[in-house]
N, C-alpha and C positions, 0 to 999 in steps of 0.2 A: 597840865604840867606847870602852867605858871603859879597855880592855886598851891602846890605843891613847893614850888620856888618862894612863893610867898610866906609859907608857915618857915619851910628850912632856914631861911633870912632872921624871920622874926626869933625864930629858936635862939638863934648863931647868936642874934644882937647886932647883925651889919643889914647893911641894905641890900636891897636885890640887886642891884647893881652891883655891889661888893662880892655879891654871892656869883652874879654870873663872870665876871671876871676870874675868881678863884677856878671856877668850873672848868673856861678856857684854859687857864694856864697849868690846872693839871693835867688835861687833854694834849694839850702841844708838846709838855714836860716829860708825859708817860704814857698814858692811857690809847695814844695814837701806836705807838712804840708795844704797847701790851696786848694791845688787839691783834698785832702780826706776830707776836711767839707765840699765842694762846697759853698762858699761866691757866694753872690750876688753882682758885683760891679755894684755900681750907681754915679751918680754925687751929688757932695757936693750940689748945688742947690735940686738937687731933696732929698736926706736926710733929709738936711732943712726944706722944705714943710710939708715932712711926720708928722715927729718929734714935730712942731710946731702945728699942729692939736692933740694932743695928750695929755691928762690931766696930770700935772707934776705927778701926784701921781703915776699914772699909768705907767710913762716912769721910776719912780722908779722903781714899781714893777717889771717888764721888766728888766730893769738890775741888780737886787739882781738875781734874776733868772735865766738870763743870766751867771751874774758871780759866779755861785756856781756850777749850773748843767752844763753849756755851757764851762762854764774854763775847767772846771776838765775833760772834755769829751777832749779838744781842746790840753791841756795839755799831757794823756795818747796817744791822735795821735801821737803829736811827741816824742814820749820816756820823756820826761821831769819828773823829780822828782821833787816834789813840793818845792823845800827848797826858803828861802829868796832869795837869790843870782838868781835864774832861775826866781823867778816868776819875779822880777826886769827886767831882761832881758826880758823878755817877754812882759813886759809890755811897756819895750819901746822900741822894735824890732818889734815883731810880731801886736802888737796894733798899737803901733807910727811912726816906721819907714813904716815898709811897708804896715799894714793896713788904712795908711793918716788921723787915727781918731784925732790925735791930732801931737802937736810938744812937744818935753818932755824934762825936765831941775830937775835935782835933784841936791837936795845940803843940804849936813850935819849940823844940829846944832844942837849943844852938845850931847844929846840922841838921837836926832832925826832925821830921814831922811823927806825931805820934797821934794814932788814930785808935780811940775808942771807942770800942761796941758794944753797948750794953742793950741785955735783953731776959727773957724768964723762963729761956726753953732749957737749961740746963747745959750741961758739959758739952756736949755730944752738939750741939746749937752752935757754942763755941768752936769745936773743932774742924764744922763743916765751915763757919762764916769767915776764920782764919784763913786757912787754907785757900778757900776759895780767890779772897782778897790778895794773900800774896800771893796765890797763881799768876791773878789778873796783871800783878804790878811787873811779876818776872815775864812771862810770855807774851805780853807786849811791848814794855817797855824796855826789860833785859835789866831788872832792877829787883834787888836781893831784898826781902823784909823782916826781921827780927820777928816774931810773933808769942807774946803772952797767953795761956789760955788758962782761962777759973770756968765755975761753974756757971753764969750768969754772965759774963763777958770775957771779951777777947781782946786784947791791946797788939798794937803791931807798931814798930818803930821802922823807918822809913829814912834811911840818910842820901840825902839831897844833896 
């Protein structure tokens, strides 16, 4: 394993040190948290496919659903208390960073937080990560989200 740590380091350009710190703190961050839902990992092409055969209505359904029962369960695994501030983090950690469902950019205007999700799964990608998101914000928080949806991203407007 180390010989292994050794090459992955040299690849990266950081030291093995650099390397096993990043390792811990995706561990603590997720991967601790991901072992107790057991995800399914598949490839972006195959998501795609699935997703794509899928009546948009229904991929709604599917993600209000997800984001209300499925959060709240996902949430209590890792200790998280629901406040603004966590589910934020969450959503672009555990969803964005290390779940690969999206790449996430938020940025403030005047009231508003506006959170963007860009990704390459199409329409139907958007309508599920939309949804899902403001699920999450109305059914725990009790907080209303604007939601944009294109083909390749999803914007949601959020008034704080």
């Amino acid at each position: 394993m180390l010989d292994i740590l050794r090459k992955e380091a040299e690849r990266q350009g950081i030291s093995v040190n650099a390397l096993h710190n990043r390792i811990l703190k995706n561990y603590a961050l997720h991967w601790r948290w991901a072992e107790r839902i057991k995800p399914v990992i598949i490839t972006r092409p195959t998501i795609a496919g699935i997703i794509a055969c899928c009546p948009e209505e229904k991929v709604k359904e599917v993600a209000k659903i997800s984001g209300s029962i499925g959060a709240r369960d996902a949430l209590r695994t890792l200790g998280i208390d629901p406040t603004y501030e966590r589910l934020i983090e969450f959503i672009k950690d555990n969803l964005g960073k290390y779940g690969n469902w999206f790449d996430y950019s938020h940025h403030v205007r005047r009231t508003k937080d506006v959170v963007h999700l860009r990704h390459e799964l199409g329409r139907r990608w958007s309508i599920f990560v939309a949804n899902q998101v403001a699920t999450l914000f109305k059914s725990l928080l009790d907080v209303t989200v604007k939601t944009e949806i294109f083909d390749n991203y999803a914007t949601l407007e959020i008034t704080t």
